[in-house]
N, CA, C and O atoms as a GROMACS GRO file, in nm:
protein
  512
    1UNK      N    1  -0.306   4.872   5.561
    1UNK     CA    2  -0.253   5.005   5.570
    1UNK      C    3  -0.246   5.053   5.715
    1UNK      O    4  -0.165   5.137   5.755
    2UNK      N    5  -0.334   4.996   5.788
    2UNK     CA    6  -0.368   5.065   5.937
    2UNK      C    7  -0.215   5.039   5.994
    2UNK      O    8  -0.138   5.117   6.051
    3UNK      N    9  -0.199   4.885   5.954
    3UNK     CA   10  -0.077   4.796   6.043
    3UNK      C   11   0.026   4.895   6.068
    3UNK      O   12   0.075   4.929   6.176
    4UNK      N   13   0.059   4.947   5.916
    4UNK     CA   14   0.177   5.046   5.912
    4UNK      C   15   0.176   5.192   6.060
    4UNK      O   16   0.279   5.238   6.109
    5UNK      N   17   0.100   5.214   6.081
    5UNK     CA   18   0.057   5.333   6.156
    5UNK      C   19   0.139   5.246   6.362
    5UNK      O   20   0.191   5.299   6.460
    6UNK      N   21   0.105   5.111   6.328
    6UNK     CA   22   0.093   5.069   6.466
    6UNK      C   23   0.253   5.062   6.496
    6UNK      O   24   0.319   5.091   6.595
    7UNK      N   25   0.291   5.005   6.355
    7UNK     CA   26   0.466   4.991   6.338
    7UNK      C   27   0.530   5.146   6.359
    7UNK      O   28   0.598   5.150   6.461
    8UNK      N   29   0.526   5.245   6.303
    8UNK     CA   30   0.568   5.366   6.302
    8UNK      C   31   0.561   5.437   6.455
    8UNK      O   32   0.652   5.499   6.511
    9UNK      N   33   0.418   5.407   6.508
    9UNK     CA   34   0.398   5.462   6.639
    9UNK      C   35   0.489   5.382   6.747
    9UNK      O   36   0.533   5.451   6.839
   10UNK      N   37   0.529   5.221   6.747
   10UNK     CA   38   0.614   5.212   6.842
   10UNK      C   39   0.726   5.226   6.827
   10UNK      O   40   0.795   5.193   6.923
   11UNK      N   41   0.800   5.282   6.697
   11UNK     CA   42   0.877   5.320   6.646
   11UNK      C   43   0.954   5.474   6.694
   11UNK      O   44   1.075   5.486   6.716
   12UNK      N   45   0.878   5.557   6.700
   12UNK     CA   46   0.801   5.695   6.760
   12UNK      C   47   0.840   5.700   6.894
   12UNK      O   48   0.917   5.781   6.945
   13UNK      N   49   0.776   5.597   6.951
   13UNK     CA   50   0.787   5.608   7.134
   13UNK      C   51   0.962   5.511   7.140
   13UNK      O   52   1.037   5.511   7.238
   14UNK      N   53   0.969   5.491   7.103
   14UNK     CA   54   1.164   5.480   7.138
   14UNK      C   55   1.198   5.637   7.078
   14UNK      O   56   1.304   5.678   7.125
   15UNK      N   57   1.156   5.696   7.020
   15UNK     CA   58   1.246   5.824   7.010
   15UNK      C   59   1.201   5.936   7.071
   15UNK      O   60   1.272   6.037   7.067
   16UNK      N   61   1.040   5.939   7.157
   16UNK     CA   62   0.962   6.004   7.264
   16UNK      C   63   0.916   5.893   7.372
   16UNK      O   64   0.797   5.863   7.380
   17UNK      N   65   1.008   5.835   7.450
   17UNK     CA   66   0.924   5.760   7.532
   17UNK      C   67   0.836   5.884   7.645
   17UNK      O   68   0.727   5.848   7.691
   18UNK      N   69   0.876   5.990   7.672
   18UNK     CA   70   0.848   6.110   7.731
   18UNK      C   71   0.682   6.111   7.697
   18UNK      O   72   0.588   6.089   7.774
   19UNK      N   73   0.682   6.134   7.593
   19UNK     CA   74   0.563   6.206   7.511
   19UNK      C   75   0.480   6.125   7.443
   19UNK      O   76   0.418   6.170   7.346
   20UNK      N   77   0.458   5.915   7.507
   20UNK     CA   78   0.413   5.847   7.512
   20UNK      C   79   0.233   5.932   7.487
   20UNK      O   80   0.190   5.945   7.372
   21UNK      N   81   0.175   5.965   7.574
   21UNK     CA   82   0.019   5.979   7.567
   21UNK      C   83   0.026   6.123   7.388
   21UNK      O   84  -0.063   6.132   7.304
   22UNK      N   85   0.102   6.171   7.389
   22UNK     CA   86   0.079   6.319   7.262
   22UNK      C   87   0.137   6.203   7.160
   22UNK      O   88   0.060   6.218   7.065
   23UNK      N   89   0.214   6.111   7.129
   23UNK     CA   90   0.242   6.065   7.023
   23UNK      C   91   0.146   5.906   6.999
   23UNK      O   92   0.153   5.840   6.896
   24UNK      N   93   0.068   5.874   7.110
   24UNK     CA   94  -0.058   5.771   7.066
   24UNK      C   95  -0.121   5.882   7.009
   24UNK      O   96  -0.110   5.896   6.887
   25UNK      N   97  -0.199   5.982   7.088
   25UNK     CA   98  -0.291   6.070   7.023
   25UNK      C   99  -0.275   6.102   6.840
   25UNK      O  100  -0.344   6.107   6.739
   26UNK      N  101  -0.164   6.115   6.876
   26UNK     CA  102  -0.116   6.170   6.701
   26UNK      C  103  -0.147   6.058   6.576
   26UNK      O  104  -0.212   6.073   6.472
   27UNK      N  105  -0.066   5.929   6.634
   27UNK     CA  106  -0.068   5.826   6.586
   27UNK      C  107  -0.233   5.775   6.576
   27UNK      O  108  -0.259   5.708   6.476
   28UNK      N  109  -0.340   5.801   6.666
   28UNK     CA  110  -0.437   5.765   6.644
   28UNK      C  111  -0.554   5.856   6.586
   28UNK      O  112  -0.668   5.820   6.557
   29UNK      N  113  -0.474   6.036   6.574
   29UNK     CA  114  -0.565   6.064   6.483
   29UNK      C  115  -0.548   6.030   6.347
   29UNK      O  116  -0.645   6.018   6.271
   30UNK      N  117  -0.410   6.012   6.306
   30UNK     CA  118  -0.406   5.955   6.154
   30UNK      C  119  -0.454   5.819   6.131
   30UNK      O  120  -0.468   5.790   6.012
   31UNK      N  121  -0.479   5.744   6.201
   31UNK     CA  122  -0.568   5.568   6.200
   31UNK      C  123  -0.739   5.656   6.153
   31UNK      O  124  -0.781   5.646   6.038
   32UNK      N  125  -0.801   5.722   6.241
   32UNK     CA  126  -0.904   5.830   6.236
   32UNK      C  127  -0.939   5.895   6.156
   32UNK      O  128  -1.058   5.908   6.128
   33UNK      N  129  -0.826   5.964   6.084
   33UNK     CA  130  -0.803   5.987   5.891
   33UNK      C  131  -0.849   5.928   5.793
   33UNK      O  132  -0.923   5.957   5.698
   34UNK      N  133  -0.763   5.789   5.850
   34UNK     CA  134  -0.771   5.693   5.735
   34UNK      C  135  -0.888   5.649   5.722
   34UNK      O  136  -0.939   5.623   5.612
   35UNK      N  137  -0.958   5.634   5.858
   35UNK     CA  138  -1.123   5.526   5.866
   35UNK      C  139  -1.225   5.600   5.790
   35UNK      O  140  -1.310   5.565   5.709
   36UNK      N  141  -1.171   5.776   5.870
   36UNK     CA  142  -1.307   5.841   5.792
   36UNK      C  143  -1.326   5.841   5.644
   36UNK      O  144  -1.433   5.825   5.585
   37UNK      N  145  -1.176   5.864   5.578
   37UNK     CA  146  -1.128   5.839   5.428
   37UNK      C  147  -1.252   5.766   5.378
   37UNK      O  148  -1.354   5.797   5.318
   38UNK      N  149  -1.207   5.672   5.422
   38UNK     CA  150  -1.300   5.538   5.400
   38UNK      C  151  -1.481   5.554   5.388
   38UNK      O  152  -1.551   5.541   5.288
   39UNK      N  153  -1.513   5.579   5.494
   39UNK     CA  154  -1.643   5.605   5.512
   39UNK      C  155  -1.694   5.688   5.422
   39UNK      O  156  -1.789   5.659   5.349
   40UNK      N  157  -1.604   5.847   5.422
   40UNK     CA  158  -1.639   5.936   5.304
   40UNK      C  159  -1.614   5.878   5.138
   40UNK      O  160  -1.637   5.946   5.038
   41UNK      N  161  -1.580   5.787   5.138
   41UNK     CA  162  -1.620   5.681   4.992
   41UNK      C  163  -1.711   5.602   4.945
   41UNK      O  164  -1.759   5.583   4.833
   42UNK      N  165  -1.736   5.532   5.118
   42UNK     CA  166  -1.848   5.449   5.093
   42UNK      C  167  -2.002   5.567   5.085
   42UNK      O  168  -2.106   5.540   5.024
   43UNK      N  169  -1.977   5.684   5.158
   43UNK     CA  170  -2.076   5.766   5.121
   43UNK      C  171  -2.110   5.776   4.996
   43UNK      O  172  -2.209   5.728   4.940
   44UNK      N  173  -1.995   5.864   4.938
   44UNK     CA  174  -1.993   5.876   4.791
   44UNK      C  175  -2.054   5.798   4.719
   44UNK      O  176  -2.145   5.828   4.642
   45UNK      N  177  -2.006   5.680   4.739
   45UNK     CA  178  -2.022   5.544   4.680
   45UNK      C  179  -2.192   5.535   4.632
   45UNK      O  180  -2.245   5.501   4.527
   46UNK      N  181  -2.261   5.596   4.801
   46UNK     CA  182  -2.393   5.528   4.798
   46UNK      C  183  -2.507   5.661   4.773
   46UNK      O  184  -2.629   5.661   4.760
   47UNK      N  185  -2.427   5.744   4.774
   47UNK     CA  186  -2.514   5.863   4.788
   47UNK      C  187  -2.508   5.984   4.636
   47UNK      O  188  -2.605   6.045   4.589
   48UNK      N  189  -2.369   5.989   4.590
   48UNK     CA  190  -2.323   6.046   4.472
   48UNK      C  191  -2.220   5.993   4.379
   48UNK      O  192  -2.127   6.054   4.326
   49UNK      N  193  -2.258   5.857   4.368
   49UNK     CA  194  -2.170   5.788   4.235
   49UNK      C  195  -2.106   5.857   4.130
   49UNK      O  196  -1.991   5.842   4.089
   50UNK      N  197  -2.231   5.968   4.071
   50UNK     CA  198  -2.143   5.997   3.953
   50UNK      C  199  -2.026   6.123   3.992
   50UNK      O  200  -1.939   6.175   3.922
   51UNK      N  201  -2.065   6.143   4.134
   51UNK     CA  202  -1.922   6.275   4.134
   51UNK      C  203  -1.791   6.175   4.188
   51UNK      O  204  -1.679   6.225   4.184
   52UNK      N  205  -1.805   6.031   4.242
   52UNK     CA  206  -1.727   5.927   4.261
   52UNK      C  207  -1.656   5.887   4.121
   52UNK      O  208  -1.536   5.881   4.094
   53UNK      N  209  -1.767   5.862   4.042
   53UNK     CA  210  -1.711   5.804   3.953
   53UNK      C  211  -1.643   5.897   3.841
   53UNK      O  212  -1.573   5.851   3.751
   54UNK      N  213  -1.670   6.029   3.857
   54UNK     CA  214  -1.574   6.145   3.771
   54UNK      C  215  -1.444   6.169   3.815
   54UNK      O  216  -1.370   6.254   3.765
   55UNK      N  217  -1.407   6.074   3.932
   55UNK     CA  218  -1.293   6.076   3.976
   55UNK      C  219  -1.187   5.968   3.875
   55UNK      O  220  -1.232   5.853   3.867
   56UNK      N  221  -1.077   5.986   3.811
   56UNK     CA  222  -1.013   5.946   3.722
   56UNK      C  223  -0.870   5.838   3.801
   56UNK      O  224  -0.820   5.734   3.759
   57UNK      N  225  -0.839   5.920   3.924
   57UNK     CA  226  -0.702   5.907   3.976
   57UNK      C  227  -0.710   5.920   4.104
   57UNK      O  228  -0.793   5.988   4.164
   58UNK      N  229  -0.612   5.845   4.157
   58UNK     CA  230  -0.553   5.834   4.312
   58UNK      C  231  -0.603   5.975   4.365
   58UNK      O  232  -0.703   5.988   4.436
   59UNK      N  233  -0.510   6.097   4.313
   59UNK     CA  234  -0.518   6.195   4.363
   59UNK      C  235  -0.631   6.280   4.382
   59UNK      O  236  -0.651   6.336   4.490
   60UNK      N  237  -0.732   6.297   4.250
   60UNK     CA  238  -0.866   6.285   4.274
   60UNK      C  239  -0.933   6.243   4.395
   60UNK      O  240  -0.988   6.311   4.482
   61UNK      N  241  -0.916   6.098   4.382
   61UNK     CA  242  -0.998   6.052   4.508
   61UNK      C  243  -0.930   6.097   4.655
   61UNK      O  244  -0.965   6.104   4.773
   62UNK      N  245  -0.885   6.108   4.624
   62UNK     CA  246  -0.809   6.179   4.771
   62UNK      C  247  -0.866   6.324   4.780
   62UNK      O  248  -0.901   6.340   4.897
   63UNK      N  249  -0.882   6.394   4.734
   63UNK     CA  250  -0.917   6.502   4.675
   63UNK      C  251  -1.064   6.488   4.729
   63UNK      O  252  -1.078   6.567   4.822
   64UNK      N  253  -1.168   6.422   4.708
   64UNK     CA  254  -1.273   6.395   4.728
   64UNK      C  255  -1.311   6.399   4.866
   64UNK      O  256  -1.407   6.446   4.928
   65UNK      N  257  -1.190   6.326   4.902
   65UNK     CA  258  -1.250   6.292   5.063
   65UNK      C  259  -1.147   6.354   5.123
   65UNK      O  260  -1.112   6.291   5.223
   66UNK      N  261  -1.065   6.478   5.100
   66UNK     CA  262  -1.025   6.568   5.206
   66UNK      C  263  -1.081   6.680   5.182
   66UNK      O  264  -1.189   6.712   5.232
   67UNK      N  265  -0.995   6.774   5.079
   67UNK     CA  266  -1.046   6.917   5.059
   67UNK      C  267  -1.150   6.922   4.989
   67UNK      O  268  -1.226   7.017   5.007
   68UNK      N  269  -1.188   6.809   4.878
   68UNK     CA  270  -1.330   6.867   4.805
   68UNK      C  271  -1.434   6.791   4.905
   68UNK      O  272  -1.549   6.773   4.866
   69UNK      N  273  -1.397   6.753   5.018
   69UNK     CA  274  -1.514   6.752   5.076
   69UNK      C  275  -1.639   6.799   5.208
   69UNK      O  276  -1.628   6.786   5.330
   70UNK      N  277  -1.710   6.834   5.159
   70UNK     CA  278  -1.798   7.000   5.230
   70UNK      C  279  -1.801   6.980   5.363
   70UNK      O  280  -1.759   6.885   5.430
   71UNK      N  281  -1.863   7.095   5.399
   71UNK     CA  282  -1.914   7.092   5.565
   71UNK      C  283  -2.080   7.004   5.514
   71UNK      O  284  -2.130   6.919   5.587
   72UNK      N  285  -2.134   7.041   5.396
   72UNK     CA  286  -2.273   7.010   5.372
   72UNK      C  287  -2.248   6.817   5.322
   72UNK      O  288  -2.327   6.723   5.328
   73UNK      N  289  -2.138   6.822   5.287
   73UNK     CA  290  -2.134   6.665   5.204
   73UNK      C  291  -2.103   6.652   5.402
   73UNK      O  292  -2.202   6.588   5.437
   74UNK      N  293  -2.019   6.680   5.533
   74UNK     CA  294  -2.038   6.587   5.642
   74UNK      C  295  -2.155   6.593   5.736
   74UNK      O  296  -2.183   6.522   5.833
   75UNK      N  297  -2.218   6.699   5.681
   75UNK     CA  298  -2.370   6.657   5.774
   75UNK      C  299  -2.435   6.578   5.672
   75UNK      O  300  -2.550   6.620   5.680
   76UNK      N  301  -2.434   6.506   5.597
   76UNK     CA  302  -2.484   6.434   5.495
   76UNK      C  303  -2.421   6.286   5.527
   76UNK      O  304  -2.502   6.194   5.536
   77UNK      N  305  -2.312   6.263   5.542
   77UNK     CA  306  -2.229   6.175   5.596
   77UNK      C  307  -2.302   6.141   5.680
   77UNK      O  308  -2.405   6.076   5.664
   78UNK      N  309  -2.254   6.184   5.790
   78UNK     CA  310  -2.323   6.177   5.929
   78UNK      C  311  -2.457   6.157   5.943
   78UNK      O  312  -2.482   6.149   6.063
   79UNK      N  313  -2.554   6.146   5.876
   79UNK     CA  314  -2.677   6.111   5.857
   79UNK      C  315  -2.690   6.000   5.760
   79UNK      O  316  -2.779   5.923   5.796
   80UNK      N  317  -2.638   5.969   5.659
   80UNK     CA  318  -2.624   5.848   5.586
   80UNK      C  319  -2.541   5.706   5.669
   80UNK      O  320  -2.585   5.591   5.663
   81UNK      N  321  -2.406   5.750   5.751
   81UNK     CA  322  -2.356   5.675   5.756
   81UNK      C  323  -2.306   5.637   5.898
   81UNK      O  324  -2.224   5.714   5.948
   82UNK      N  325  -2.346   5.528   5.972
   82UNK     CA  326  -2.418   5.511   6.095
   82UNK      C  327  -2.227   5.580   6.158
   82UNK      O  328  -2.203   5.694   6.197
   83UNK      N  329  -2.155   5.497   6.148
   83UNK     CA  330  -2.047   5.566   6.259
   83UNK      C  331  -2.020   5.706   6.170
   83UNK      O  332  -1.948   5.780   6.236
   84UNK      N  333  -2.044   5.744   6.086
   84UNK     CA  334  -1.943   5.885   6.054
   84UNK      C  335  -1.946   5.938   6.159
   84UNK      O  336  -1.852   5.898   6.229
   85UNK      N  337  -2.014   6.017   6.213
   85UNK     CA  338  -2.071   6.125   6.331
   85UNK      C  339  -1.997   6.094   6.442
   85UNK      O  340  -1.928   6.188   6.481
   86UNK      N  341  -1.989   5.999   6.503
   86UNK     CA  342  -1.891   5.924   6.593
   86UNK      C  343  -1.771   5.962   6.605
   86UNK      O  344  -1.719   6.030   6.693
   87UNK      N  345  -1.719   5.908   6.498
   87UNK     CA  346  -1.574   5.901   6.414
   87UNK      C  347  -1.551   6.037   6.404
   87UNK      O  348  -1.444   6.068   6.456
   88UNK      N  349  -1.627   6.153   6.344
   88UNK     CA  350  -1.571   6.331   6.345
   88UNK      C  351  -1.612   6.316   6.486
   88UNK      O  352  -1.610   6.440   6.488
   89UNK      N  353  -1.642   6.289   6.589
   89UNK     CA  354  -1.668   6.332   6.698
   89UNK      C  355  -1.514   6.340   6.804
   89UNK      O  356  -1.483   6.421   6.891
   90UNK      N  357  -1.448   6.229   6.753
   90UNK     CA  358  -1.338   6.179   6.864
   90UNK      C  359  -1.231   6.255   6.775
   90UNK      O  360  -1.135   6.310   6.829
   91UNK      N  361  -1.250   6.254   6.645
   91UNK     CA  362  -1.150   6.336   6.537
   91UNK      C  363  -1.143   6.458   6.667
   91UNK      O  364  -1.058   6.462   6.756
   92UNK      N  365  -1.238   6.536   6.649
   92UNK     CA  366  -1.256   6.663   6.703
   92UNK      C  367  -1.225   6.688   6.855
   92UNK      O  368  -1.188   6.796   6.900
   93UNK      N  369  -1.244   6.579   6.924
   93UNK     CA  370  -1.185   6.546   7.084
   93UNK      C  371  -1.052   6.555   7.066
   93UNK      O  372  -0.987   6.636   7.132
   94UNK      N  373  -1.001   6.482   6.985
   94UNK     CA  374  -0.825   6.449   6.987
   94UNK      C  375  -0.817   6.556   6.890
   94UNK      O  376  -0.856   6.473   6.807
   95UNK      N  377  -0.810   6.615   6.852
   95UNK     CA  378  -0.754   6.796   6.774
   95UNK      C  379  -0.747   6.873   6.864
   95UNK      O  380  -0.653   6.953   6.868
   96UNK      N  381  -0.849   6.870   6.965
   96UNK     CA  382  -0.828   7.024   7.022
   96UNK      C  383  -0.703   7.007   7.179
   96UNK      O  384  -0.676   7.091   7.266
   97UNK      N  385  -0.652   6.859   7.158
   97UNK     CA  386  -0.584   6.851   7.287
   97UNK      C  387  -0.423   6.915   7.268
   97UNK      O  388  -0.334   6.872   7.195
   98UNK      N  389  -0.420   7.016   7.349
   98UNK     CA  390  -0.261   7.062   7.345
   98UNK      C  391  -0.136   6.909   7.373
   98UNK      O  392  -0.119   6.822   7.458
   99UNK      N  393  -0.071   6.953   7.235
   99UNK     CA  394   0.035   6.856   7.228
   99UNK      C  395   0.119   6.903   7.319
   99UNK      O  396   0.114   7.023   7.347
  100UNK      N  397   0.229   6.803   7.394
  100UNK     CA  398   0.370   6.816   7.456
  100UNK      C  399   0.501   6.912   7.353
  100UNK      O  400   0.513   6.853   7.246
  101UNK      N  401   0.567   6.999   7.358
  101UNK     CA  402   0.670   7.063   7.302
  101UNK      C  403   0.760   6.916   7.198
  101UNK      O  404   0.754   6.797   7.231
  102UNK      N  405   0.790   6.938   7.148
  102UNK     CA  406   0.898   6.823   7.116
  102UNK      C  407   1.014   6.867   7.071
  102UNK      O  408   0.980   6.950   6.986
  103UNK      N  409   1.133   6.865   7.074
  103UNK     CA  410   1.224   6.858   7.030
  103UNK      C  411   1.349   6.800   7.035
  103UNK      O  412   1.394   6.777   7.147
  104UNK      N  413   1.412   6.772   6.942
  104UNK     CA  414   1.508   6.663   6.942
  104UNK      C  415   1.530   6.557   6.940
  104UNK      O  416   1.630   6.538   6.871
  105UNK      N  417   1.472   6.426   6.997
  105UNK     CA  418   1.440   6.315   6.989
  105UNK      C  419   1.462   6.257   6.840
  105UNK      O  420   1.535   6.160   6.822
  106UNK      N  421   1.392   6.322   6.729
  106UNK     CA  422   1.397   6.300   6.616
  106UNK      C  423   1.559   6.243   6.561
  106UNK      O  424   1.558   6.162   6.467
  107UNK      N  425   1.660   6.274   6.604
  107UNK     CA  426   1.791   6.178   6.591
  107UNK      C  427   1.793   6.078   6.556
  107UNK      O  428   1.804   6.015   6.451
  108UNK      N  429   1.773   6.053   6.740
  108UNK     CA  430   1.798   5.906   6.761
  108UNK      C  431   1.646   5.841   6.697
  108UNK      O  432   1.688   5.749   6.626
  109UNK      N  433   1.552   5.840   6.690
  109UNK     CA  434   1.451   5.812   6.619
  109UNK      C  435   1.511   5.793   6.497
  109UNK      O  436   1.467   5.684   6.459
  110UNK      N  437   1.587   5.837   6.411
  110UNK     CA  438   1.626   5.813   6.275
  110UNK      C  439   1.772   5.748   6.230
  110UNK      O  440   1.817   5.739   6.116
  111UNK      N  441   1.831   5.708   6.352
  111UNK     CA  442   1.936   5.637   6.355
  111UNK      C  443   1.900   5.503   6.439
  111UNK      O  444   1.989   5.424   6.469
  112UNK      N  445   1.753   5.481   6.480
  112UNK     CA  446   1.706   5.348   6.521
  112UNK      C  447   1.698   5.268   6.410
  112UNK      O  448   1.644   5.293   6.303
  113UNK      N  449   1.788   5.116   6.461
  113UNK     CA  450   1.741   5.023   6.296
  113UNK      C  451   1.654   4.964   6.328
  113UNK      O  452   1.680   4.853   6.282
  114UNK      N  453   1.504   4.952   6.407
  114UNK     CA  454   1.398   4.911   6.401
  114UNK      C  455   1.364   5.030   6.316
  114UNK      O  456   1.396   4.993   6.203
  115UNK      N  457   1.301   5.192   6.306
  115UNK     CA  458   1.231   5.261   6.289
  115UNK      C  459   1.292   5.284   6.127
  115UNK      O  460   1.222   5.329   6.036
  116UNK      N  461   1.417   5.249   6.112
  116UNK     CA  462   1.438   5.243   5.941
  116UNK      C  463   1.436   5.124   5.877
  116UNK      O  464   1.455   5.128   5.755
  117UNK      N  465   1.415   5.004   5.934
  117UNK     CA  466   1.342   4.905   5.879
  117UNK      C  467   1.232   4.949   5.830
  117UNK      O  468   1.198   4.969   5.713
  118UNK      N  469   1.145   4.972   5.982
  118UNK     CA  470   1.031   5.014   5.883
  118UNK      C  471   0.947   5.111   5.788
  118UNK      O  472   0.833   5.105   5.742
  119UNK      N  473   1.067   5.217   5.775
  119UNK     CA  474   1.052   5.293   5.694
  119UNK      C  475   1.076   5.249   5.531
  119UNK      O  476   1.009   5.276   5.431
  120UNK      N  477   1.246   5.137   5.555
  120UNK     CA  478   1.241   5.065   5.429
  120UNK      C  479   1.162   4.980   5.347
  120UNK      O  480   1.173   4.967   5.225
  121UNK      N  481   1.049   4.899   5.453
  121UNK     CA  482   0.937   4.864   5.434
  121UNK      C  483   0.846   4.916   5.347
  121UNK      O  484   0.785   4.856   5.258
  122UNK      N  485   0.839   5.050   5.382
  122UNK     CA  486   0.720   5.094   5.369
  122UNK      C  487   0.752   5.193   5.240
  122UNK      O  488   0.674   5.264   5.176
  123UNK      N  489   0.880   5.173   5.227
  123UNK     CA  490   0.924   5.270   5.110
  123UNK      C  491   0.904   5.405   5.097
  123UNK      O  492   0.882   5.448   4.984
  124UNK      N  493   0.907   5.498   5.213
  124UNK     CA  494   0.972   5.609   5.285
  124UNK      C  495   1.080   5.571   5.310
  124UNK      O  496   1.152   5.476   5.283
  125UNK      N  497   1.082   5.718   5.406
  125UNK     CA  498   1.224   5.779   5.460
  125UNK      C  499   1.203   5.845   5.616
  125UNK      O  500   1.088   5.886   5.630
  126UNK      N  501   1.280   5.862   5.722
  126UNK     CA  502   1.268   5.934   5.823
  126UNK      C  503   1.313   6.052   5.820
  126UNK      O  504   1.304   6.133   5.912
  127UNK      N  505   1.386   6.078   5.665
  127UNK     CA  506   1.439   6.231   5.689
  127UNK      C  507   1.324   6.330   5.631
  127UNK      O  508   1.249   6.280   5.548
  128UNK      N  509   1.306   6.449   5.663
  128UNK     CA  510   1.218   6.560   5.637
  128UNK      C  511   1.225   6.571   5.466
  128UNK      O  512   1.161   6.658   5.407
   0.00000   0.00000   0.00000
């Protein structure tokens, strides 16, 4: 899943070569997403099974580890699980950095046939 993120981002910088350092950042807080995702499962996993395992569906679990999950379930994290703390640490470094303006680029970004390959790939779309 990560791979996809690496494809999209050089995908990205042909349609911002400008805005190269704000569109890694971007691109690497969603890699950052995904890891913590992760971690906040294996928490679950090891710490509250049965509210893991009352999870039925995709969306659920997703559910789990974004909005149903606390400020009290990530200081819990973060003490159970050796990188969490780390990982919200750089989350929180790369959030508060003012992005570059963008506009326009998005075009030619969506009339690139590398960047709709790999959108066909991935079974998206580049349009909004």
């Amino acid at each position: 899943m990560l791979q996809w993120f690496d494809d999209a981002e050089r995908c990205a910088l042909k349609g911002w070569p400008d805005l190269k350092a704000d569109v890694h950042r971007t691109f690497e807080l969603q890699r950052l997403f995904a890891r913590r995702s992760i971690l906040r499962l294996n928490y679950l996993r090891k710490c509250d099974p049965a509210r893991l395992g009352a999870a039925k569906s995709l969306s659920e679990l997703s559910h789990l580890t974004y909005d149903g999950f606390t400020d009290e379930d990530d200081r819990a994290a973060a003490r159970e699980v050796v990188s969490y703390g780390a990982l919200q640490s750089e989350i929180t470094r790369l959030s508060t950095m003012m992005p570059a303006p963008i506009d326009g680029p998005l075009e030619a970004l969506q009339s690139d046939p590398e960047c709709i390959a790999c959108a066909t790939r991935s079974g998206g779309s580049l349009t909004p």
